[in-house]
C-alpha positions in Angstrom: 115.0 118.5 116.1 117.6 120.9 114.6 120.5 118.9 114.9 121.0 117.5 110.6 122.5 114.2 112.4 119.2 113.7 114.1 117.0 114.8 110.9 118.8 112.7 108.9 118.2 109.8 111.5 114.9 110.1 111.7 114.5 110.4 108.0 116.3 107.0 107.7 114.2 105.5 110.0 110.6 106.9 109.1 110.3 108.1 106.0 108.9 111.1 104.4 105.7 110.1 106.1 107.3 110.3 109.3 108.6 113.4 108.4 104.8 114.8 107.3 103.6 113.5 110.2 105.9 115.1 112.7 105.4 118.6 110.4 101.7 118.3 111.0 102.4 117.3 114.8 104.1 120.3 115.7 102.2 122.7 113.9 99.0 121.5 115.4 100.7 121.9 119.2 102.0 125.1 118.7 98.3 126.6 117.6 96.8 124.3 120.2 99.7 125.7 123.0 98.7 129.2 122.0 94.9 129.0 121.8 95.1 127.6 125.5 98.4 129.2 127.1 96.0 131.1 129.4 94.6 127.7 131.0 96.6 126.8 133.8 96.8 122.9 134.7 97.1 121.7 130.9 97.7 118.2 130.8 100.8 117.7 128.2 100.2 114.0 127.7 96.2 114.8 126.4 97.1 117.6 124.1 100.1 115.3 122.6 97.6 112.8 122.5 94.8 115.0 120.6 97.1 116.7 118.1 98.5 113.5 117.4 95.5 111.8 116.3 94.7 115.1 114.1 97.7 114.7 112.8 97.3 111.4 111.8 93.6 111.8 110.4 95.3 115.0 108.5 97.6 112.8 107.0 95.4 110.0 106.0 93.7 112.9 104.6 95.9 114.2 102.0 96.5 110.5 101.0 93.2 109.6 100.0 92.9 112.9 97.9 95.7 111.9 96.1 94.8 108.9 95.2 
């Protein structure tokens, strides 16, 4: 997502917790993607899946300390 149009689109329609979740998201794939680039056979939808849900438990994370 580098287009500003799109950015700013998806800012509009989720929020800067939309925005910390898609942050968390990618970060997490791109360490999971290089911790098993050597595997052959990776099933995309599972590790979308898995970084996902640590993403979301992440998240949840940083709001209860806040609170």
């Amino acid at each position: 997502m580098s287009d500003p149009k799109e950015l700013d689109e998806f800012l509009n329609e989720y929020g800067k917790e939309g925005m910390r979740l898609l942050v968390l998201f990618s970060l997490l794939k791109s360490k999971a993607n290089a911790a098993v680039q050597p595997l052959s056979g990776l099933d995309e939808g599972r590790l979308n899946q898995v970084c996902m849900a640590r993403a979301k438990e992440l998240l949840d994370l940083g709001k209860k300390s806040t609170d």
